[in-house]
ROVOZA-526871 format. One record per atom (N, C-alpha, C, O, CB): atom name; z, y, x. Coordinates in steps of 0.02 Angstrom, whole numbers, plus 50000, padded with zeros to 5 digits. Glycine has a CB too. Example, Ala and Ser with C-alpha at 12.3 -4.5 7.8 and 13.67 -1.06 7.14 Angstrom:
2
- N 50390 49716 50660
- CA 50390 49775 50615
- C 50390 49835 50660
- O 50423 49834 50712
- CB 50452 49776 50565
- N 50354 49888 50642
- CA 50357 49947 50684
- C 50394 50002 50645
- O 50402 50057 50670
- CB 50286 49970 50704
***
This chain:
188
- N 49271 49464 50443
- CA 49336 49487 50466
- C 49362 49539 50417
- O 49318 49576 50394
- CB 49331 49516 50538
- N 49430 49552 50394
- CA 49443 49592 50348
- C 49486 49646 50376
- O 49511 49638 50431
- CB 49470 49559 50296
- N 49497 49701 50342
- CA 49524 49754 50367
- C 49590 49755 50346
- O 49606 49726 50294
- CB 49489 49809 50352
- N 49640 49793 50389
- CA 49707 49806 50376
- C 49699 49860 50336
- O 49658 49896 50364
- CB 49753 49817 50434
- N 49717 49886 50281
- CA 49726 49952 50256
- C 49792 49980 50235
- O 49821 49935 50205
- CB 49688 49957 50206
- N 49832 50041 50237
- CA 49864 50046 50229
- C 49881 50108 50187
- O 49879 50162 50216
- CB 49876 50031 50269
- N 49899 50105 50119
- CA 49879 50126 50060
- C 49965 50172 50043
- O 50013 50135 50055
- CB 49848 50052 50005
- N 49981 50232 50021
- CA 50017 50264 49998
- C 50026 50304 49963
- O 50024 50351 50003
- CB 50030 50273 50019
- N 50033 50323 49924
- CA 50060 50394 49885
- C 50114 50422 49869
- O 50162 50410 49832
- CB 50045 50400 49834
- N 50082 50501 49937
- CA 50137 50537 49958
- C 50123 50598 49948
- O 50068 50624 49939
- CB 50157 50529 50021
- N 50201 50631 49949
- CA 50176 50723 49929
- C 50154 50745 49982
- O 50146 50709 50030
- CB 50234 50783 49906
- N 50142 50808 49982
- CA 50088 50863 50039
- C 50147 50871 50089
- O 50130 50903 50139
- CB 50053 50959 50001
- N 50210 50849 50088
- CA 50258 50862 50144
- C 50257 50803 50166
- O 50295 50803 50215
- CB 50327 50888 50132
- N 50229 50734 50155
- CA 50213 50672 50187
- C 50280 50619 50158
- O 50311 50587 50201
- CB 50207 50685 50279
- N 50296 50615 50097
- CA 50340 50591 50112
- C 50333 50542 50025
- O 50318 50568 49971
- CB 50400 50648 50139
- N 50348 50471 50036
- CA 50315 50433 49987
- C 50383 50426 49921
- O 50372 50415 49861
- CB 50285 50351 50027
- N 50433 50433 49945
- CA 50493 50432 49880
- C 50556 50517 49920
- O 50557 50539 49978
- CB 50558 50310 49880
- N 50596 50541 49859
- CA 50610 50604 49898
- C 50683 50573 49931
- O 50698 50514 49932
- CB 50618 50684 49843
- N 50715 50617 49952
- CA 50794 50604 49963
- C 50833 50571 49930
- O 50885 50558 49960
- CB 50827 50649 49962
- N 50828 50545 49859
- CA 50859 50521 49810
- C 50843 50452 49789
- O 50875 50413 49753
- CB 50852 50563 49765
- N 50772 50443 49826
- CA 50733 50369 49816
- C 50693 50378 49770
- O 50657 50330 49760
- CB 50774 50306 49795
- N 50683 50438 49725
- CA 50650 50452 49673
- C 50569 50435 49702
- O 50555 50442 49761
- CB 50669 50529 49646
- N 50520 50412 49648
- CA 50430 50431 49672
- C 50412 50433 49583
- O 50358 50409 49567
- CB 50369 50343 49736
- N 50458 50462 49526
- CA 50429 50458 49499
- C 50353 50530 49480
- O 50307 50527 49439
- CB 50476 50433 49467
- N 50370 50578 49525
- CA 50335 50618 49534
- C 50241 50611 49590
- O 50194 50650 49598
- CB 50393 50659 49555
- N 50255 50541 49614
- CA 50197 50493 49610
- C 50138 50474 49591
- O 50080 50474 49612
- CB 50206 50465 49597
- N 50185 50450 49517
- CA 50165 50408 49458
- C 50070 50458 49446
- O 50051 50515 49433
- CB 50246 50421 49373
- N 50028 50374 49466
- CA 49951 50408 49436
- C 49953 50429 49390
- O 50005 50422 49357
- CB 49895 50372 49423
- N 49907 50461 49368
- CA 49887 50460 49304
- C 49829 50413 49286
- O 49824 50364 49322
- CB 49872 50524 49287
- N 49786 50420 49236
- CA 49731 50375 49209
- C 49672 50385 49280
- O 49688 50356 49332
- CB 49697 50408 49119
- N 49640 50405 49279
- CA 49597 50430 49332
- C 49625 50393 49381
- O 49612 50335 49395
- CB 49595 50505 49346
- N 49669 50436 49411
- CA 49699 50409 49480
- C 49688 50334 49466
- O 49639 50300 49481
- CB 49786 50429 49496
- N 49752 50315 49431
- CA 49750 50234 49420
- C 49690 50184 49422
- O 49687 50126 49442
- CB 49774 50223 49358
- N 49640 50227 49392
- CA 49552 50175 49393
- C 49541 50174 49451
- O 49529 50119 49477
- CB 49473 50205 49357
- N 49541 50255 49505
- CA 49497 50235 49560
- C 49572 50205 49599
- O 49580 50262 49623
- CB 49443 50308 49603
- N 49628 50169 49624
- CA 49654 50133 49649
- C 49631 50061 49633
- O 49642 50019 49676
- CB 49708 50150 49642
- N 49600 50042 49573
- CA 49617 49972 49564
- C 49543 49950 49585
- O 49524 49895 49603
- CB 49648 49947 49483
- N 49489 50033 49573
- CA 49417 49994 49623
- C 49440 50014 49692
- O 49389 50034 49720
- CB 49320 50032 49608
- N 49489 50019 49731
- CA 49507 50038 49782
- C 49533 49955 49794
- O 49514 49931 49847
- CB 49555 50106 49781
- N 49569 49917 49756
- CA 49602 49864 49787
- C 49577 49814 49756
- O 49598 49757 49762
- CB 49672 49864 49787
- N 49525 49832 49717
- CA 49501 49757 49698
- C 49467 49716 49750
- O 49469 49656 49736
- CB 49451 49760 49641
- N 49423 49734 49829
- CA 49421 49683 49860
- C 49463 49644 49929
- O 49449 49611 49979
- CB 49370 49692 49866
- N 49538 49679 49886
- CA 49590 49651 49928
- C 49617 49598 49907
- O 49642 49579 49854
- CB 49638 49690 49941
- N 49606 49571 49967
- CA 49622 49466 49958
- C 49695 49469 49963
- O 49722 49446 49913
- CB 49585 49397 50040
- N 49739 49490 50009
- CA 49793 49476 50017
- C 49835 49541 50011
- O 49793 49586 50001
- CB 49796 49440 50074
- N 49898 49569 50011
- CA 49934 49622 49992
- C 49997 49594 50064
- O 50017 49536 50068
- CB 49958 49623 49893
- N 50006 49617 50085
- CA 50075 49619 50139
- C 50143 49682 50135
- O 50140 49742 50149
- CB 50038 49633 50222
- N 50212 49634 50106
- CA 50228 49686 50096
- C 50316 49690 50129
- O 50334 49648 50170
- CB 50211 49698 50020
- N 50353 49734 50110
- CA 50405 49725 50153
- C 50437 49721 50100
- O 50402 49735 50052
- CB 50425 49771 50206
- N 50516 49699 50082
- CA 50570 49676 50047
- C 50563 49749 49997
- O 50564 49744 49935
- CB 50648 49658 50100
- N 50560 49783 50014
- CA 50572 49832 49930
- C 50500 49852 49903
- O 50484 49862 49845
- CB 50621 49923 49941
- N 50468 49856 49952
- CA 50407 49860 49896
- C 50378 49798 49868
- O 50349 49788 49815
- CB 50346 49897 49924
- N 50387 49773 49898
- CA 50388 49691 49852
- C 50411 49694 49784
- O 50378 49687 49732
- CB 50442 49632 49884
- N 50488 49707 49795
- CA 50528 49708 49728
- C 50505 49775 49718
- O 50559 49801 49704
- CB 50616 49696 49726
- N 50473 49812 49716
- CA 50447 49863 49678
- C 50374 49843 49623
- O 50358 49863 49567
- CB 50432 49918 49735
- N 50347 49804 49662
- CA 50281 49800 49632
- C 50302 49718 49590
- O 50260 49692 49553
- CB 50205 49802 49703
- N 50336 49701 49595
- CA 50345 49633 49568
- C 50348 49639 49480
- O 50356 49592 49441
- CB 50421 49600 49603
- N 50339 49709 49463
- CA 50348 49720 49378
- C 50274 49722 49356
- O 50261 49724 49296
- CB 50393 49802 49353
- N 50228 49723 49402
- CA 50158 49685 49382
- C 50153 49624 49360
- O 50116 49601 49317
- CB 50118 49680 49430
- N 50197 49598 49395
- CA 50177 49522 49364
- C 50247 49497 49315
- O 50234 49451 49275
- CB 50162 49455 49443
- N 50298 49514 49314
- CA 50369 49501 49283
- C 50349 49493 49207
- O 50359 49439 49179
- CB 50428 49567 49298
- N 50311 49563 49160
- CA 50305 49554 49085
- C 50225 49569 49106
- O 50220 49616 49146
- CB 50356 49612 49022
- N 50187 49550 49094
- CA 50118 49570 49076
- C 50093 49587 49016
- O 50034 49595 48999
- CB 50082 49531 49090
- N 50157 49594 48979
- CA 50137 49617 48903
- C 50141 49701 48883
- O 50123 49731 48833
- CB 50193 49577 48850
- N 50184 49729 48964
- CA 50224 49782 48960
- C 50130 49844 48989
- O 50123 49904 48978
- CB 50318 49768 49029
- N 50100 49816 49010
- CA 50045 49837 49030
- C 49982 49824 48982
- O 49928 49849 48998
- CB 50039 49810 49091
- N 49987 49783 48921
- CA 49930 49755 48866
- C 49885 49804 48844
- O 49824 49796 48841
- CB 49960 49726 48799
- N 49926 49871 48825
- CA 49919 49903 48774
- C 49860 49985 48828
- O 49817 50021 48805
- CB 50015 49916 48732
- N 49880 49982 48875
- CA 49861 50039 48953
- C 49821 49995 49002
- O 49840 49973 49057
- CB 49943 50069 49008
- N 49742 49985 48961
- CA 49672 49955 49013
- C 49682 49949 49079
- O 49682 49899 49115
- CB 49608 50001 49016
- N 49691 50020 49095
- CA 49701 50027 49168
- C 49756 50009 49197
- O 49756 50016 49258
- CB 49695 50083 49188
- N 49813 49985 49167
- CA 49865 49955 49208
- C 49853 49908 49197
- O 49852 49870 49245
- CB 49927 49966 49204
- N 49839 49883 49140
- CA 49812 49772 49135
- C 49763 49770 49184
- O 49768 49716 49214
- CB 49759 49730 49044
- N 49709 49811 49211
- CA 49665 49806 49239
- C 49703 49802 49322
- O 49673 49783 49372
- CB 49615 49859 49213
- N 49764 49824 49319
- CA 49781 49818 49391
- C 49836 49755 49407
- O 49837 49720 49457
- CB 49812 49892 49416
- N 49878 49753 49354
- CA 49907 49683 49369
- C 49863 49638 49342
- O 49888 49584 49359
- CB 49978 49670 49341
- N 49827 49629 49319
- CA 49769 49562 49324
- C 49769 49554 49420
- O 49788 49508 49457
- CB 49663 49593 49281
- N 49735 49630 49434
- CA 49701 49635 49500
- C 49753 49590 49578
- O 49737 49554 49626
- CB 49691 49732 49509
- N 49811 49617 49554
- CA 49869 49601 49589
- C 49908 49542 49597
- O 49951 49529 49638
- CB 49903 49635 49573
- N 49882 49503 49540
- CA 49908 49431 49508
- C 49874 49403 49543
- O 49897 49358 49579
- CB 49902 49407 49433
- N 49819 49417 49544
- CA 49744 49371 49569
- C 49759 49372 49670
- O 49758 49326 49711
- CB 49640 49436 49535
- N 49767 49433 49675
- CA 49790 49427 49769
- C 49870 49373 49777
- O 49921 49362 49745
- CB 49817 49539 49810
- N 49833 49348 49855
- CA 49874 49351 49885
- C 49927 49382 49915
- O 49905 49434 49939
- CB 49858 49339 49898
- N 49991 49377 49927
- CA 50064 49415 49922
- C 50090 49366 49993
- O 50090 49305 50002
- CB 50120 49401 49828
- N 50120 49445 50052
- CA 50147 49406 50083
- C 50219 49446 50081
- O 50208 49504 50064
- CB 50110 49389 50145
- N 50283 49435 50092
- CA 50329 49473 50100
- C 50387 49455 50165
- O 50423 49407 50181
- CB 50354 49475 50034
- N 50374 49519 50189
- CA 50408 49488 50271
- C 50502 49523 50231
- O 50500 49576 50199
- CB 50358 49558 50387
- N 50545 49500 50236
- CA 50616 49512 50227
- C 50668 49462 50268
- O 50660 49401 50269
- CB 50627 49506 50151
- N 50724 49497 50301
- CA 50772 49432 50339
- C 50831 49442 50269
- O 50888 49420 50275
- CB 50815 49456 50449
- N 50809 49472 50214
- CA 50874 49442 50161
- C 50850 49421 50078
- O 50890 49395 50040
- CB 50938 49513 50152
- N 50778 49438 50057
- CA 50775 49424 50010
- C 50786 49347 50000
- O 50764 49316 50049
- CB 50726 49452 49992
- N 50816 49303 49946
- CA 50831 49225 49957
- C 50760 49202 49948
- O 50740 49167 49995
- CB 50889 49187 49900
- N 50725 49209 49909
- CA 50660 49198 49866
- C 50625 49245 49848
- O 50645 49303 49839
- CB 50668 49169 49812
- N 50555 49217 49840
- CA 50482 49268 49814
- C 50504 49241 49734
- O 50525 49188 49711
- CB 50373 49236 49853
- N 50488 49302 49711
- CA 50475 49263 49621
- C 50404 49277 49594
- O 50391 49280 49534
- CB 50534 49304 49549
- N 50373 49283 49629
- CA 50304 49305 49585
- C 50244 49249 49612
- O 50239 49241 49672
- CB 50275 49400 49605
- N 50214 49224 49580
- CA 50158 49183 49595
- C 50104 49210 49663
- O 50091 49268 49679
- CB 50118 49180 49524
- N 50085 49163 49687
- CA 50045 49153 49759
- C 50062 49211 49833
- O 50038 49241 49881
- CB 49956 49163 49734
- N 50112 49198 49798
- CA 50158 49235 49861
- C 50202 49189 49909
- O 50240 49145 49890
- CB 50215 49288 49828
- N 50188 49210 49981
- CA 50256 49174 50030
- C 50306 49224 50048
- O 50312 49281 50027
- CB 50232 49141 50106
- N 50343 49191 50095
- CA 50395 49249 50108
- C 50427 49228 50177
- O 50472 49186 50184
- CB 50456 49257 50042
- N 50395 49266 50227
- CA 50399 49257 50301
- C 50473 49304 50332
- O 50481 49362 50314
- CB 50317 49288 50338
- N 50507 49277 50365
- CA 50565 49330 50384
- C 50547 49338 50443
- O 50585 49306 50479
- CB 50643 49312 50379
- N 50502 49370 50476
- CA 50480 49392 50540
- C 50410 49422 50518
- O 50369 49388 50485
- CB 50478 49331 50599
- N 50401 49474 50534
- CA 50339 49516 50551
- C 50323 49497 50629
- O 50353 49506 50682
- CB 50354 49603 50539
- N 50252 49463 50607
- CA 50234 49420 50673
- C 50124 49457 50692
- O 50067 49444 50674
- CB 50246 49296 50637
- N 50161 49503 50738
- CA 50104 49529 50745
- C 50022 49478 50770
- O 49967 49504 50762
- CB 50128 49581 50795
- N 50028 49419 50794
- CA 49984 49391 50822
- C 49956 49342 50736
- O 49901 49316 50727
- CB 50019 49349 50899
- N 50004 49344 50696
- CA 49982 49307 50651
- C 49933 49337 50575
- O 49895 49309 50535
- CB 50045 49276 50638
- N 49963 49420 50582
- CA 49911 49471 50541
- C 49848 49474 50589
- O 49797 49496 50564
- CB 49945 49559 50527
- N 49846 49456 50647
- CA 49785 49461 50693
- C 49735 49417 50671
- O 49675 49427 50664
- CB 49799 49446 50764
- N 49771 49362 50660
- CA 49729 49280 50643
- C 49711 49298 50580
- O 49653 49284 50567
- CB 49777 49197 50642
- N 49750 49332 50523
- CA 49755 49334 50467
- C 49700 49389 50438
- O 49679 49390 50380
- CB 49823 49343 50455
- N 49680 49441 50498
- CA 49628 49460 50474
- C 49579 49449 50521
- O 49550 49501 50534
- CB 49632 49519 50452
- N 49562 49404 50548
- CA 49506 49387 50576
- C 49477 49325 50551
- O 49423 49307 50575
- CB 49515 49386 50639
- N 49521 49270 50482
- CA 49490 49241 50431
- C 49498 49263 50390
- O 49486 49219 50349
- CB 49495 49194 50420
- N 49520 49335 50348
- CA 49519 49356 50270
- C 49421 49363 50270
- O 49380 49397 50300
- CB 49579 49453 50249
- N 49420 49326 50234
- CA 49352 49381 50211
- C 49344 49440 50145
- O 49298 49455 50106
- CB 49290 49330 50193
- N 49421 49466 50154
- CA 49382 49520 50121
- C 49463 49565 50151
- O 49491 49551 50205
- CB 49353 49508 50014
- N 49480 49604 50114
- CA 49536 49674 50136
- C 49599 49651 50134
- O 49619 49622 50084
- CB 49536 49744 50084
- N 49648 49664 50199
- CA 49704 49660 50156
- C 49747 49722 50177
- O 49749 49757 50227
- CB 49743 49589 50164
- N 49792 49718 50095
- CA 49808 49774 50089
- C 49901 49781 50125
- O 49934 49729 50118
- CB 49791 49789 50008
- N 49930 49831 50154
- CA 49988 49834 50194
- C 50010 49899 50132
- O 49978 49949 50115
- CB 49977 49853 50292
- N 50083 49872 50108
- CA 50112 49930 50079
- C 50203 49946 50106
- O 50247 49903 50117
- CB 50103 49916 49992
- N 50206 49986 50108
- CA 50286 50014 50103
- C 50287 50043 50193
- O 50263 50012 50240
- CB 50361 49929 50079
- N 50313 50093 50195
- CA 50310 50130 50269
- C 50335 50084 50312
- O 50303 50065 50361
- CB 50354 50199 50279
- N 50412 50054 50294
- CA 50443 50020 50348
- C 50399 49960 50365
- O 50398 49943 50424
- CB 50514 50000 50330
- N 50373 49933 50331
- CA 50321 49864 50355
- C 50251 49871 50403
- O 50225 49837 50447
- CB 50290 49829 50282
- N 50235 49928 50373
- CA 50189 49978 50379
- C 50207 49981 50475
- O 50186 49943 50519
- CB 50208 50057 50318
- N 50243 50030 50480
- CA 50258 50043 50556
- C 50243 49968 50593
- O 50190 49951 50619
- CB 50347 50072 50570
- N 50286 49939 50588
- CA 50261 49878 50654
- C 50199 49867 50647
- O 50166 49870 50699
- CB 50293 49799 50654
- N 50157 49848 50572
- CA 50092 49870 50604
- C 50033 49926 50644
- O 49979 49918 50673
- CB 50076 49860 50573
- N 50070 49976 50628
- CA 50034 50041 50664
- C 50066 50037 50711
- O 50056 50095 50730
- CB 50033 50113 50636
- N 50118 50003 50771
- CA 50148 50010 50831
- C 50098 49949 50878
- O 50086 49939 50938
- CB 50238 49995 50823
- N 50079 49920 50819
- CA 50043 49850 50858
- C 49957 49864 50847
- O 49910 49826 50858
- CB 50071 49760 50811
- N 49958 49922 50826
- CA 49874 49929 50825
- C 49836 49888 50787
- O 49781 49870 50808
- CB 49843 49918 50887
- N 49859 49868 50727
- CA 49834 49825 50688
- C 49812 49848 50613
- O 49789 49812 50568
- CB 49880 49776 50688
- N 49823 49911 50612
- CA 49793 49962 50530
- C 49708 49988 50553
- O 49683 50019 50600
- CB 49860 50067 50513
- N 49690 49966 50508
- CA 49619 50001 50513
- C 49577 50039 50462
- O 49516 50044 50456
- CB 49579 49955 50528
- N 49639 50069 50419
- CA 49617 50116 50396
- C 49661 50138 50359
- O 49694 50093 50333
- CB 49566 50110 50374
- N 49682 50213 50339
- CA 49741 50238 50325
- C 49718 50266 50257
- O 49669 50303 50256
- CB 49772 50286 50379
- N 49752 50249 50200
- CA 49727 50271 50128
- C 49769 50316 50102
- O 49815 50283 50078
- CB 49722 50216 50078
- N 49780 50376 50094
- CA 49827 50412 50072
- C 49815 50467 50012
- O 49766 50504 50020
- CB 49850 50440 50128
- N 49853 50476 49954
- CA 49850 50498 49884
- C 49887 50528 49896
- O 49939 50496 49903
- CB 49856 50464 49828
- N 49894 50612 49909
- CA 49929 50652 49907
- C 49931 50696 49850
- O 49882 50730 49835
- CB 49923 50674 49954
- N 50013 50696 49800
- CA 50009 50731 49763
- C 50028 50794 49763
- O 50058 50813 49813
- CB 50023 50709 49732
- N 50018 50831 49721
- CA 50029 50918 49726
- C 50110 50923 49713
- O 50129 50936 49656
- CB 49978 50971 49653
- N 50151 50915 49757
- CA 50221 50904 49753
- C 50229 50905 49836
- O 50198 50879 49882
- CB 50246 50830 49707
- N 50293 50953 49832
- CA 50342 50952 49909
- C 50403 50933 49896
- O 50433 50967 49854
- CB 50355 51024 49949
- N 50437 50877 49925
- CA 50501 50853 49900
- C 50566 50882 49970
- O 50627 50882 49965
- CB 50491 50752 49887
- N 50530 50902 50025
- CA 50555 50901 50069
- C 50605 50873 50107
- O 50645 50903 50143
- CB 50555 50931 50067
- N 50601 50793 50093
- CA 50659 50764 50146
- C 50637 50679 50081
- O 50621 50673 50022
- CB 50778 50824 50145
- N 50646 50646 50120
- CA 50653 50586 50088
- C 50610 50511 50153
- O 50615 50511 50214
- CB 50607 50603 49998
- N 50576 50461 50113
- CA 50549 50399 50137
- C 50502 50437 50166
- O 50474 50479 50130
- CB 50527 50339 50088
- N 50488 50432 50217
- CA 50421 50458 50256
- C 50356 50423 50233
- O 50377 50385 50190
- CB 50427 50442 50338
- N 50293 50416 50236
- CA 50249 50405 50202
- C 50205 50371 50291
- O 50165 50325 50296
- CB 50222 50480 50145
- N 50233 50414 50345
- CA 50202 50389 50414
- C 50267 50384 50468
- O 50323 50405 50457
- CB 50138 50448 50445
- N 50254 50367 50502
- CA 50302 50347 50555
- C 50321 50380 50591
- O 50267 50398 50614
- CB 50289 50309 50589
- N 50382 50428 50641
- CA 50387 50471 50686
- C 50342 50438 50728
- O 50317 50384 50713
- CB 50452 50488 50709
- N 50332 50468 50780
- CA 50287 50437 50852
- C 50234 50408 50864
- O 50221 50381 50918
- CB 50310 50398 50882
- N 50181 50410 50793
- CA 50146 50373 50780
- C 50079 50421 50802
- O 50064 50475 50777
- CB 50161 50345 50712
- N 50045 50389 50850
- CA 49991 50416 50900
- C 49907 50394 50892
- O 49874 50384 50943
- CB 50017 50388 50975
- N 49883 50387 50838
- CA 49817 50366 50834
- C 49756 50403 50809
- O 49767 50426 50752
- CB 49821 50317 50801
- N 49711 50414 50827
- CA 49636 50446 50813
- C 49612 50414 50743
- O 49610 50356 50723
- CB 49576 50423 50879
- N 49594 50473 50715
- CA 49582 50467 50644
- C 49494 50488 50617
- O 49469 50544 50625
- CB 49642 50522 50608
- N 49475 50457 50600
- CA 49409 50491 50578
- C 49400 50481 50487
- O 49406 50426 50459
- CB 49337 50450 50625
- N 49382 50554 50450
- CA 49391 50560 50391
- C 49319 50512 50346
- O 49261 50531 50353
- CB 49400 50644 50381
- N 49332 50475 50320
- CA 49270 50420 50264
- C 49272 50447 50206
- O 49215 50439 50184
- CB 49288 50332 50246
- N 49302 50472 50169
- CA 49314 50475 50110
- C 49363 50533 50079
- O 49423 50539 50091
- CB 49332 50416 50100
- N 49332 50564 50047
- CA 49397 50604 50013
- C 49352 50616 49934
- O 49292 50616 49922
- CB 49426 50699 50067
- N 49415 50628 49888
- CA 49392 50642 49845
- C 49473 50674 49787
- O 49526 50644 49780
- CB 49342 50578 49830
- N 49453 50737 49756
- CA 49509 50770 49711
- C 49501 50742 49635
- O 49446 50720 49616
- CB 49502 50858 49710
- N 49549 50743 49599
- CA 49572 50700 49536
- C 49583 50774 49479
- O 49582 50827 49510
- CB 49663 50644 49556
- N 49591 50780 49419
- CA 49597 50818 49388
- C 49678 50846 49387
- O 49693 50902 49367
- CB 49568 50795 49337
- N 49723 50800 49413
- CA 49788 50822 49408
- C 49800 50852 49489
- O 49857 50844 49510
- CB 49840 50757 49381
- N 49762 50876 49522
- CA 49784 50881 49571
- C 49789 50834 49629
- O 49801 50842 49688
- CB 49824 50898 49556
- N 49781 50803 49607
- CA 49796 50728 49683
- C 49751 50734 49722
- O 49703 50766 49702
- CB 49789 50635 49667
- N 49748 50707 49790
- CA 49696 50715 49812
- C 49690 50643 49846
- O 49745 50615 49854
- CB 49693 50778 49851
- N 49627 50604 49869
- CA 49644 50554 49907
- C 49602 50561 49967
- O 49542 50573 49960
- CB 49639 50491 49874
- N 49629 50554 50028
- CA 49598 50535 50080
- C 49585 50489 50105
- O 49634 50454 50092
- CB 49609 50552 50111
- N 49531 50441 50152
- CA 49527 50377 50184
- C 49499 50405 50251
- O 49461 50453 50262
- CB 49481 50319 50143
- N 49523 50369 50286
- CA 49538 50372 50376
- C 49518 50313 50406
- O 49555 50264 50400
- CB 49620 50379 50402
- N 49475 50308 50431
- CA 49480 50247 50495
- C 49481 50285 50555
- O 49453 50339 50568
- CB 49412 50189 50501
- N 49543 50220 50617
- CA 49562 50227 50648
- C 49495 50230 50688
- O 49442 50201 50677
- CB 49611 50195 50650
- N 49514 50284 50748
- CA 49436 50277 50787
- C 49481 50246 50857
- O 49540 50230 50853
- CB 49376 50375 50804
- N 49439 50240 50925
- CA 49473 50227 50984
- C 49514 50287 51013
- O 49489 50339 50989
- CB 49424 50204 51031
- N 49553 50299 51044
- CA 49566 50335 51079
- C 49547 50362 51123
- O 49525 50321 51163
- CB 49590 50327 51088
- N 49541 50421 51144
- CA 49493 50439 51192
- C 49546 50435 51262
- O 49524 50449 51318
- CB 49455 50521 51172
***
């Protein structure tokens, strides 16, 4: 059975792009970038919502633009190789290889979907993100917080969002970043 994970990088005020749409204050560095791609290398499938889709879709668009930076060839290889799902009611078409493109976020079908992945799949972008944390379907919360307060922008978590957290993992980066991993525990 594979796990939902739900992967971000956000500043210490929680928030994954600022008021302006900006995240280039984000941007890994080398380090960072290695331990994400042993972070997602045993993710089978990627689920994503209409802009982070077209956000991450420049992994696979030039692969020449990444040749020259190991660690970024090392991650669009990684990303090429997963499965891609993208829930949108307006994009016309997917353009990137082994990707579909569902216009309904259909909670009973990420259920099925991870109860045959055999291995991780990965959930990105907040808004896609929420219907799965409303439906109890994240099982583990991955978060890269950088040393930056933008104060106001894309939220990184959901208002109203009510779940028990137990800490797996943490570990600090030389630039400051920090990453945490969370699995969801039961509620008491």
């Amino acid at each position: 059975m594979g796990r939902l994970i739900y992967s971000a990088i956000a500043s210490v005020d929680g928030y994954i792009a600022d008021e302006h749409g900006e995240f280039g204050w984000a941007a890994p560095d080398v380090e960072v970038h290695g331990f994400i791609n042993d972070l997602v290398r045993s993710v089978e499938a990627f689920l994503y919502g209409r802009r982070m889709y077209q956000t991450m879709t420049a992994w696979e668009a030039d692969p020449a633009v990444f040749a020259d930076t190991p660690v970024m060839a090392d991650f669009a290889r990684i990303w090429r190789s997963a499965d891609k799902v993208v829930y949108s009611t307006t994009l016309p078409a997917v353009t990137t290889g082994r990707t579909a493109l569902e216009r309904r976020f259909d909670p009973e079908a990420v259920r099925k979907l991870k109860a045959s992945a055999p291995g991780d799949i990965g959930i990105g972008g907040p808004g896609l993100a929420a219907h799965a944390f409303r439906n109890g379907l994240v099982d583990e919360y991955c978060l890269f917080l950088a040393p930056v307060a933008v104060g106001a922008g894309t939220k990184a978590l959901p208002d109203g969002l009510n779940v028990q957290l137990a800490l797996a993992d943490e570990r600090r980066f030389g630039n400051g970043m920090v990453f945490l991993r969370y699995q969801v525990t039961p509620n008491p």
